[in-house]
C-alpha positions in Angstrom: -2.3 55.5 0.6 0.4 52.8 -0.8 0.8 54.7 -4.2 1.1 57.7 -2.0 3.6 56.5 0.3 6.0 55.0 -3.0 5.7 58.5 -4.5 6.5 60.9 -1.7 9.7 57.7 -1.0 10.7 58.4 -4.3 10.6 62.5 -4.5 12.6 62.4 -1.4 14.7 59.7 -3.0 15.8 62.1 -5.5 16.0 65.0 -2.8 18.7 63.4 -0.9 20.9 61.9 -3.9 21.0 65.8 -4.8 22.9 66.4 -1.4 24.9 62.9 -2.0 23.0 60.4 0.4 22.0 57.6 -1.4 18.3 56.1 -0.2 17.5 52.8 -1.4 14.2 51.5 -1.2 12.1 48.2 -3.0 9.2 49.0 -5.1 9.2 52.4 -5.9 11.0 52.6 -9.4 7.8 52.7 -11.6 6.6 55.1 -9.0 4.9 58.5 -10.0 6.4 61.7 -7.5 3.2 63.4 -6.7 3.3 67.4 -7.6 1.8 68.2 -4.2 -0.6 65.7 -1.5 -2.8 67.6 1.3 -2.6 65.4 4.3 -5.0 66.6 7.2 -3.7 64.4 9.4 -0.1 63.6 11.1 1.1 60.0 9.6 4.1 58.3 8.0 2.9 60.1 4.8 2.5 63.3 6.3 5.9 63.0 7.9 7.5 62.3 4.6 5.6 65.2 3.0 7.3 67.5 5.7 11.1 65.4 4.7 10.5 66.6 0.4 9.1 70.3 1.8 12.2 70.8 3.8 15.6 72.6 3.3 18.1 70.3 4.0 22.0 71.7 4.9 24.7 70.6 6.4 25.0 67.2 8.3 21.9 65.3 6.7 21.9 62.4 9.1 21.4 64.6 11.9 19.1 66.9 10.5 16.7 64.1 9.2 16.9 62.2 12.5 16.4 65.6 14.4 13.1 66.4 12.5 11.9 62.5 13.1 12.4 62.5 16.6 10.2 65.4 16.5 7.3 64.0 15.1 7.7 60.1 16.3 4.3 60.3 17.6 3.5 59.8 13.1 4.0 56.2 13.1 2.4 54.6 16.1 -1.0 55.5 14.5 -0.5 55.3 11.1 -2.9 53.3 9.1 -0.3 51.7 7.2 2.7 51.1 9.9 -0.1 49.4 12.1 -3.0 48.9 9.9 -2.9 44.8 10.7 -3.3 45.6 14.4 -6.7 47.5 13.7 -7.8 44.6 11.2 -9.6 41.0 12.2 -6.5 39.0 12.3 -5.2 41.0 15.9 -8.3 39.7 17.6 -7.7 36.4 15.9 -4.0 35.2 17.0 -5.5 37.2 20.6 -8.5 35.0 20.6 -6.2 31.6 19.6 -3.6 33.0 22.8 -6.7 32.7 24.7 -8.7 29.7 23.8 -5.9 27.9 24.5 -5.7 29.0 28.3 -5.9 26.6 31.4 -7.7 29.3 33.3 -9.2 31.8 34.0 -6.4 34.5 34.5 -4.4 35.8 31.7 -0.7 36.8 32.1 0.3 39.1 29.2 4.1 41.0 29.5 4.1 43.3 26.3 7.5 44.6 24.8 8.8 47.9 24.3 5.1 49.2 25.2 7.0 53.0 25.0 6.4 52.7 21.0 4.1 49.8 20.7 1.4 50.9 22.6 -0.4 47.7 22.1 -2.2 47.7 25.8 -4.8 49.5 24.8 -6.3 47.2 21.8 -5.1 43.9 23.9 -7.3 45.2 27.4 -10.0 46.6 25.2 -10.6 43.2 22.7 -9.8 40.7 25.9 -12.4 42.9 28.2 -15.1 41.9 26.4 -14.5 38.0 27.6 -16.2 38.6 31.2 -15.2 36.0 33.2 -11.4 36.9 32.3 -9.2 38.0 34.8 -5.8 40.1 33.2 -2.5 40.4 34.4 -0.9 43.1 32.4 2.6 44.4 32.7 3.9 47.2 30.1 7.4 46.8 29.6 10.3 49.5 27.7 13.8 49.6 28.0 13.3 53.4 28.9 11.8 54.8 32.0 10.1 57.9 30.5 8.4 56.1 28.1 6.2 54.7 31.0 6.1 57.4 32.8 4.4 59.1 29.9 2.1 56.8 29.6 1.7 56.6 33.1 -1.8 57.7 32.9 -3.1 56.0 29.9 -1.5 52.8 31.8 -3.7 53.2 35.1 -6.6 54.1 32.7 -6.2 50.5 31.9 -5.4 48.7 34.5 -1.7 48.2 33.4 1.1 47.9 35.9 4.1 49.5 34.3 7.7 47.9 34.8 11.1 49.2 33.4 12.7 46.1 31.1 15.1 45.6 28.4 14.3 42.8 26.6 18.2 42.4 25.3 18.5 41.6 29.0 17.3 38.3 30.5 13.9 39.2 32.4 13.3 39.6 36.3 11.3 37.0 37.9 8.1 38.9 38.1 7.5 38.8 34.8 7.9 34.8 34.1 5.4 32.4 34.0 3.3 35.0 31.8 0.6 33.1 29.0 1.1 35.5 26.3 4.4 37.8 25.7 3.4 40.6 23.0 5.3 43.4 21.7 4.6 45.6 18.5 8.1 46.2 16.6 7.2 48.2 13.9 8.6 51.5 14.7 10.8 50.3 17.2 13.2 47.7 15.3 14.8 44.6 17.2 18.7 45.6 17.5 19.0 41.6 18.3 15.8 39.6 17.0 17.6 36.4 18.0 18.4 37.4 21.5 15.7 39.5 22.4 12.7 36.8 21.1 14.9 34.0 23.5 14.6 36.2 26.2 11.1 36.9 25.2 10.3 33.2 25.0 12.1 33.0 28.5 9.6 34.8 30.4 6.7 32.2 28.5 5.3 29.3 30.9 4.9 25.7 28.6 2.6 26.6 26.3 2.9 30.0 26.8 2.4 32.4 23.1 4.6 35.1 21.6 2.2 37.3 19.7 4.6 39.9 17.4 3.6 42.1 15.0 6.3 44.1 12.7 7.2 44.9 9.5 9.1 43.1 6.7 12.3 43.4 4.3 11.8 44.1 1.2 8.9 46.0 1.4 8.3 49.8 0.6 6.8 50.6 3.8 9.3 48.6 6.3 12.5 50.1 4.4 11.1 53.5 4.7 10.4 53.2 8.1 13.4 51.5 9.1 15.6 54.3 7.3 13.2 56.9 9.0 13.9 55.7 12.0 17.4 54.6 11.8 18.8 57.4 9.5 22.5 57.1 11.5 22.8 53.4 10.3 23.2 52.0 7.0 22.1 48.4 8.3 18.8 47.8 9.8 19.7 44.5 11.9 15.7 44.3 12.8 14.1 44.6 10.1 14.0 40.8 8.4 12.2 39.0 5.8 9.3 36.0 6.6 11.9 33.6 6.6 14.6 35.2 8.7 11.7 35.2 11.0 11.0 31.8 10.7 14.5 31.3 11.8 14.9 33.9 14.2 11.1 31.7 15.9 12.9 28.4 15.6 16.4 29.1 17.4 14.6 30.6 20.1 13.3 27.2 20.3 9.2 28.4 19.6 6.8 26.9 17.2 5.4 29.5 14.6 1.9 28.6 14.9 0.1 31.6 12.8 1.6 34.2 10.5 -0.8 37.1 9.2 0.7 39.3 6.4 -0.9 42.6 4.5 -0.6 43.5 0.9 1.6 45.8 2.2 4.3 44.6 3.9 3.3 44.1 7.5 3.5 41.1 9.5 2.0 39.5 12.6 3.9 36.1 14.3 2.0 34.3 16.8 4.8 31.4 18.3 4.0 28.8 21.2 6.6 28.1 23.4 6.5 24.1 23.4 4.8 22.0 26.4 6.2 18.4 27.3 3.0 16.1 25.5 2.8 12.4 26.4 1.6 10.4 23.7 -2.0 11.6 22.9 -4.9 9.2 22.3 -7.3 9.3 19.3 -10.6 8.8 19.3 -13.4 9.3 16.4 -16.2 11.4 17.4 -18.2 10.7 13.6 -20.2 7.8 14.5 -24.0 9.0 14.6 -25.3 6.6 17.0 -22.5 8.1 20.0 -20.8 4.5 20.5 -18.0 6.7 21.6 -18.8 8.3 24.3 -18.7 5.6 27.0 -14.6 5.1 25.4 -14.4 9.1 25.9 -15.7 9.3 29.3 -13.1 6.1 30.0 -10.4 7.9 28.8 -10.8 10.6 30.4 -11.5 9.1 33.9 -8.3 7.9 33.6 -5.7 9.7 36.1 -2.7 10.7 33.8 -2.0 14.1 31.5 -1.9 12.3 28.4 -3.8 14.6 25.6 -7.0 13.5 23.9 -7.6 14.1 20.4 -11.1 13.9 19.2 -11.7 13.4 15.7 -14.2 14.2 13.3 -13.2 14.2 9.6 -16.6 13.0 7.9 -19.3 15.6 9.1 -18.9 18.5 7.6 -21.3 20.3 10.1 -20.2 18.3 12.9 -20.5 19.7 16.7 -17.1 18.8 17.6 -16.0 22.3 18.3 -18.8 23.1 20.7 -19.0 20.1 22.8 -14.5 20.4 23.4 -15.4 24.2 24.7 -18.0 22.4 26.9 -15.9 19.5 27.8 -12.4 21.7 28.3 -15.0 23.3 31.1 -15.2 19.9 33.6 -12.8 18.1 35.0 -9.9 16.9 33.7 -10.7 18.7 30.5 -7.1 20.8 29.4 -6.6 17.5 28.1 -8.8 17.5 25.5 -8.3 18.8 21.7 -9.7 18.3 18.2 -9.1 17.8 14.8 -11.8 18.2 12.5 -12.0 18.4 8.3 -14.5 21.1 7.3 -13.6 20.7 3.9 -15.8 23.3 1.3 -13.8 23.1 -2.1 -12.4 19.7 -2.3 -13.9 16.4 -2.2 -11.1 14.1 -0.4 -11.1 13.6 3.1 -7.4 13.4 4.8 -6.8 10.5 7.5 -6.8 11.8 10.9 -4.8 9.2 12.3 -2.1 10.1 14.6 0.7 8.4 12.1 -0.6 10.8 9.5 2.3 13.2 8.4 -0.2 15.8 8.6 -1.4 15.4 12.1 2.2 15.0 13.4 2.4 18.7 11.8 0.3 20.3 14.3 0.6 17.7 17.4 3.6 19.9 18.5 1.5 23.4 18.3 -0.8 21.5 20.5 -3.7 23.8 20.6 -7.2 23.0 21.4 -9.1 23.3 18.1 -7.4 22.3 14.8 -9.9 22.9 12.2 -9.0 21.3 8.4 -10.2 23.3 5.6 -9.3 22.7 1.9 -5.6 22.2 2.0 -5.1 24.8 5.4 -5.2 23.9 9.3 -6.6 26.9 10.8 -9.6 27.7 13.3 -13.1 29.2 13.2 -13.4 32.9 14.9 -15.9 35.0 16.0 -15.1 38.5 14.5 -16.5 42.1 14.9 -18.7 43.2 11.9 -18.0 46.2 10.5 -19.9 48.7 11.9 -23.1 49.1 10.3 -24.3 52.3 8.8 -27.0 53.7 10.4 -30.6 54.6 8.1 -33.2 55.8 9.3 -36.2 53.3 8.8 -40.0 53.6 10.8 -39.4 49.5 10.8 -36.9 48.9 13.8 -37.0 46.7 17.0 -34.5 46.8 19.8 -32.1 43.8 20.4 -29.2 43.4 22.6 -26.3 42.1 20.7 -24.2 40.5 23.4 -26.2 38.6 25.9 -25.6 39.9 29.6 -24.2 43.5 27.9 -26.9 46.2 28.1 -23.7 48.5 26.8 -24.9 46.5 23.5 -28.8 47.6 23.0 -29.0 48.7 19.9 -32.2 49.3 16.9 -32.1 47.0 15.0 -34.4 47.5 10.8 -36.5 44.9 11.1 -37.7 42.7 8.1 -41.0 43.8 8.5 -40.6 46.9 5.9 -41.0 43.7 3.5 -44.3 42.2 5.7 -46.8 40.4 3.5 -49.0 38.2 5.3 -50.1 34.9 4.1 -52.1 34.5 7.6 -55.1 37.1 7.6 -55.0 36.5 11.1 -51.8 38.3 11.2 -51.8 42.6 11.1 -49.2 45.1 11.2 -49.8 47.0 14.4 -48.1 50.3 15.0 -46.1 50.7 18.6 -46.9 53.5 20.7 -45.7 52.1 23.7 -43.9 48.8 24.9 -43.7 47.0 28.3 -40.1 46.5 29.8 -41.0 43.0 31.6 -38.8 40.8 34.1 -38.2 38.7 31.7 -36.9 40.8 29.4 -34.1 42.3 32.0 -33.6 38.5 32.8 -32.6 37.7 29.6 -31.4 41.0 28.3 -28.7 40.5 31.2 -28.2 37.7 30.7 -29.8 35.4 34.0 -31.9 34.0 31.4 -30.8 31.1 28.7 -33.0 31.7 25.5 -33.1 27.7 25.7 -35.3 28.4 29.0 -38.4 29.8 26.8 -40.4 27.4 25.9 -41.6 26.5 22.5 -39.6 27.5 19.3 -39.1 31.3 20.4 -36.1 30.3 21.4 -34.9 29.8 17.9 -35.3 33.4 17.4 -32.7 36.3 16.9 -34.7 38.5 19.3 -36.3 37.5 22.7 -37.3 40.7 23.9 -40.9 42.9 24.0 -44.0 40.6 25.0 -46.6 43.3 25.0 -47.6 46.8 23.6 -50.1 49.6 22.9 -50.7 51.1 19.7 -53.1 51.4 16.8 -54.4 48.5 14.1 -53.9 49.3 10.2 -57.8 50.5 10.7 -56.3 53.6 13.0 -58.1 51.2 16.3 -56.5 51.9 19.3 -55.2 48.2 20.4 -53.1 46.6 22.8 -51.7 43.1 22.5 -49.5 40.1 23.4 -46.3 39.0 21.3 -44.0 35.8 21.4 -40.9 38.2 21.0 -39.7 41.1 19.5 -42.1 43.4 21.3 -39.9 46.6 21.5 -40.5 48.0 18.5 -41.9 50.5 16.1 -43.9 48.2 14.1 -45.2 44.2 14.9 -46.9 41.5 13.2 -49.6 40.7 15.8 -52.0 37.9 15.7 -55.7 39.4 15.9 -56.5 36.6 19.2 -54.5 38.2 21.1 -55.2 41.9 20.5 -57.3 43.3 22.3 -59.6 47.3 21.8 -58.0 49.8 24.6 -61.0 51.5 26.5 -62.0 55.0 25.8 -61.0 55.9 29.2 -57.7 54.6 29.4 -54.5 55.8 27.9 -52.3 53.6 25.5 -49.4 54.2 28.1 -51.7 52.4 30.5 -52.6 49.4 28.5 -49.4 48.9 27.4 -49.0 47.1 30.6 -52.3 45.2 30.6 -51.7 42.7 28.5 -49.3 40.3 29.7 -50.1 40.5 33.6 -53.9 40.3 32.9 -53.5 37.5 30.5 -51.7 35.3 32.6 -54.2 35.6 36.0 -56.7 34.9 33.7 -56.0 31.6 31.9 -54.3 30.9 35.6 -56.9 31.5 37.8 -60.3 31.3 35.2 -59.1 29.0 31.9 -57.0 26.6 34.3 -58.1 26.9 37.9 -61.6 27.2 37.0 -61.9 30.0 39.4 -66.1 30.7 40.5 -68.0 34.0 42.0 -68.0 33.8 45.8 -64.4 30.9 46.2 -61.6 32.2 48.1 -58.2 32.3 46.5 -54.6 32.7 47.9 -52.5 35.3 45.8 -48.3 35.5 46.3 -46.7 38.3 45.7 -50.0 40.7 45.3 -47.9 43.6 45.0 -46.6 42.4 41.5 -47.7 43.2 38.2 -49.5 39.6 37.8 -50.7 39.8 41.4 -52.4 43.2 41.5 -54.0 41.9 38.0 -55.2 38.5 40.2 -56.6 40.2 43.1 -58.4 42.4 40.7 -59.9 39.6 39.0 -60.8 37.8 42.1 -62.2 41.0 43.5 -64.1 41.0 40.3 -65.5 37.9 40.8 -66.5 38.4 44.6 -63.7 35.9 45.6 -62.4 36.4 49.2 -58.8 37.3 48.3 -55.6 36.4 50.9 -52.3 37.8 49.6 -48.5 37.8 50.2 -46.0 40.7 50.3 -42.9 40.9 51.6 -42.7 44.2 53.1 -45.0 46.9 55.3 -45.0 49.0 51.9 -46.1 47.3 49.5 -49.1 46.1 52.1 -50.4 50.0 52.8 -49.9 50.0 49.3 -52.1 47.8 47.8 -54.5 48.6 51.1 -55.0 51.8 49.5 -55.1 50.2 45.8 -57.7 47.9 47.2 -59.9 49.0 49.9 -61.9 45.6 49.9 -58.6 44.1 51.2 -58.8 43.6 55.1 -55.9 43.0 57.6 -57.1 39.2 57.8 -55.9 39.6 53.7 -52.0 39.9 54.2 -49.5 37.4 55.3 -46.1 37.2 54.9 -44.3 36.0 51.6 -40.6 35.9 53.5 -41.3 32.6 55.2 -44.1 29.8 55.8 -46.3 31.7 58.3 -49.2 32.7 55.7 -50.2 29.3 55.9 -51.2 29.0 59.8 -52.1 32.6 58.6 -54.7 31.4 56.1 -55.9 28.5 58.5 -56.6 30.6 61.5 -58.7 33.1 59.6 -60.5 30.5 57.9 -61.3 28.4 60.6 -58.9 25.6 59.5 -60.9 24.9 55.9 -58.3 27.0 53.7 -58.6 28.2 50.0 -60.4 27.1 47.5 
């Protein structure tokens, strides 16, 4: 697309010297003018094909600007003008705005949102943090812009506000955490003066996220001579240094810069916060001598920052336990610096007289992570999106805990089984039990910590039972740790178990785990004998009905629980044997002087 961009530049390059306008342009001498390029859809490229296709007479600066105005709608999409705002590092300098918050609620003002359009990509990568509460105001200098949007806006959740940010802002929109504003198409008239103002609206702390392109570059001159055709000096378009400047006399610190191969920039600034002198303290020591100094420090009543340290532990914890510990009390104070090195051998002091830590002490952000030479931080970012195969090994995961939006089949390693256990068989799924503890931790009510043994270490938590047939063709249903909704398991042969010719494999699909579970409760532990009477909560549940058919089994007398008049003619008509001296209530303590009374005081056994 680059090579096509430099070539169509330069045909209409020669274009307009024929009719005396001279268009100057880096990078595009060696170029190649392409004979023709079929372009399907409407982009910068596509605009400048339309520019070398047509007749130009007369006044040429009105003519080009008249046919750009026409199609403006080419450059807020186009892959190149904005191609850094669909790539990792958006969601990156968004995710550093964010893990540097205070609270909960986020208050972003974007700029010149008529052009920019960024509202749409900020909402839809911040919505994904649940607990997040936005603020969003879309800002342009002109009225219709929002009012065309006006839709999109409310589609959002955006409230829409007319500002010009050459102009100092109103008092609604200051004290906002994150200021962004996409000046690609839309070129700064006053960078200087319109980032102060910007930076004006910031609380401490606050973040300028900016994302625009850059002198000296094919695509920025194009676009800025595109879009600026009556002006032979584009004041807003600068170079990565004139930005640098343009950050530091608006009195911000340039915290991250992201840059393409082709010519594209993105500027995250922090608007500095008054920071009393931090304290240090060295997290590396294994035996945790430092946590009593830590939780000192911190029980201390002043706002001084914290820095913890690691610089010797390669795979040390430090980032996980300051997102834990920025969660209690007292815990905005806390930050970290921490070498990860991978390439070089020598480990930097982390001292707070080391020239290198008083480089980042005024950025003051929460996790400072040393790598090889770099300060930067570790980021959690979207894969891209996998290409779907069709496979008959595949078992169903949810990729975000507490999204079922996120359920997706997953191939399973399986296709590669060979078992070394010849207690272990391939089983084909026919059918697979949904169980409460698979909505529990499917939504996310559940930890993965709160299963016991080492399931918890695995990817997938969810499927505990199913139906299907044996590689012998044997109709079987069993019991699984995990990973139970599937087509295909590894299930060990002790827990599998021949489906009855009389039942169907939809029906024992939910045997298994309810059936299992009263029997090792009330036979393997409770030691449960022919003619005792047993007390059953909940009957009307899966485990329950399979209890009180046990016990029934067994000639037990059988009280039960339920909570409601339904599920007691219910399980009245599932179990005849069941008498009205059987139910009690499972909403309060009653079923006990329930019990008593019909037994004559002695109870169950």
């Amino acid at each position: 697309a680059l090579t096509s961009l430099k070539g169509l530049v330069k045909k209409l390059q020669v274009k307009l010297k024929k009719h005396g306008m001279a268009l100057e342009i880096t990078g595009i001498q060696d170029t190649d003018m392409p004979e023709s390029i079929d372009l399907q859809e409407k982009g910068l490229l596509w605009l400048l094909s339309e520019l070398c296709r047509v007749e130009l007479n007369g006044n040429l600066h009105s003519e080009l600007k008249q046919i750009v105005d026409q199609e403006k709608s080419c450059f807020q999409e186009d892959e190149l003008v904005n191609g850094l705002l669909e790539a990792a590092e958006f969601k990156t300098c968004l995710d550093t705005a964010l893990e540097n918050l205070t609270s909960r609620k986020m208050k972003i003002v974007e700029v010149l949102s008529g052009t920019g359009n960024l509202f749409s990509r900020v909402v839809a990568l911040l919505n994904t943090q649940p607990m997040l509460q936005l603020d969003y105001t879309a800002t342009d200098p002109d009225p219709d812009h929002l009012t065309t949007n006006e839709s999109k806006l409310q589609e959002f959740g955006v409230s829409a506000l007319q500002w010009d940010p050459a102009t100092p802002a109103s008092g609604f929109l200051t004290g906002a955490d994150l200021v962004v504003c996409n000046a690609s198409t839309t070129f700064l008239n006053n960078p200087t003066g319109m980032v102060s103002n910007m930076a004006a609206t910031l609380k401490e702390g606050g973040f300028i996220l900016l994302h625009t392109l850059l002198k000296a570059n094919t695509i920025g001159e194009t676009t800025a001579f595109l879009t600026t055709v009556d002006s032979k000096h584009h004041s807003g378009l600068l170079s990565k240094m004139e930005w640098h400047d343009v950050f530091n006399q608006a009195s911000l610190n340039l915290v991250a810069v992201k840059e393409s191969f082709y010519g594209s920039a993105l500027f995250l600034a922090r608007r500095p916060a008054f920071v009393l002198t931090p304290h240090f303290l060295s997290v590396d020591q294994l035996d945790f001598r430092w946590v009593e100094s830590l939780k000192s420090i911190m029980s201390e009543s002043n706002e001084n920052s914290i820095w913890l340290t690691a610089a010797h532990c390669r795979d040390s914890g430090i980032v996980g336990m300051v997102n834990c510990l920025r969660q209690e009390p007292g815990g905005n104070q806390i930050r970290c610096a921490f070498v990860s090195n991978l390439k070089t051998s020598s480990v930097p002091s982390l001292k707070l007289s080391e020239e290198m830590i008083q480089k980042i002490l005024p950025w003051d952000l929460v996790i400072n992570v040393y790598r090889d030479g770099q300060w930067g931080a570790f980021r959690h970012v979207p894969l891209q999106k996998d290409r779907e195969e069709v496979t008959e090994y595949a078992y169903v995961n949810v990729l975000t805990r507490g999204d079922l939006s996120s359920l997706r089949w997953i191939v399973s390693p399986l296709r590669h089984f060979q078992s070394s256990n010849p207690d272990v068989k391939l089983c084909q799924v026919y059918y697979a039990s949904l169980n409460f503890r698979d909505i529990m931790l499917a939504t996310g009510k559940l930890p993965p910590d709160a299963i016991p043994g080492d399931v918890s270490l695995q990817h997938c938590l969810l499927g505990m039972e199913f139906s299907g047939r044996d590689p012998s063709g044997q109709r079987i249903m069993g019991l699984l740790p995990a990973k139970g909704l599937a087509t295909v398991v590894d299930a060990d042969k002790r827990f599998l178990w021949d489906v009855p010719q009389n039942w169907t494999l939809q029906e024992a699909a939910s045997v298994p785990v309810v059936y299992a579970t009263a029997y090792y409760a009330l036979i393997v532990r409770g030691r449960m004998k022919k003619g005792e009477s047993v007390l059953i909560h909940s009957g009307s549940g899966g485990v329950g009905q399979a209890a009180i058919t046990i016990a029934l089994s067994m000639g037990c007398r059988v009280f039960t629980t339920v909570g409601s008049a339904e599920k007691r003619a219910y399980l009245q008509q599932r179990f005849p044997e069941l008498t009205a001296d059987s139910f009690a209530n499972s909403r309060d303590t009653t079923f006990e002087q329930h019990v008593l009374r019909v037994t004559a005081g002695k109870g169950v056994d």
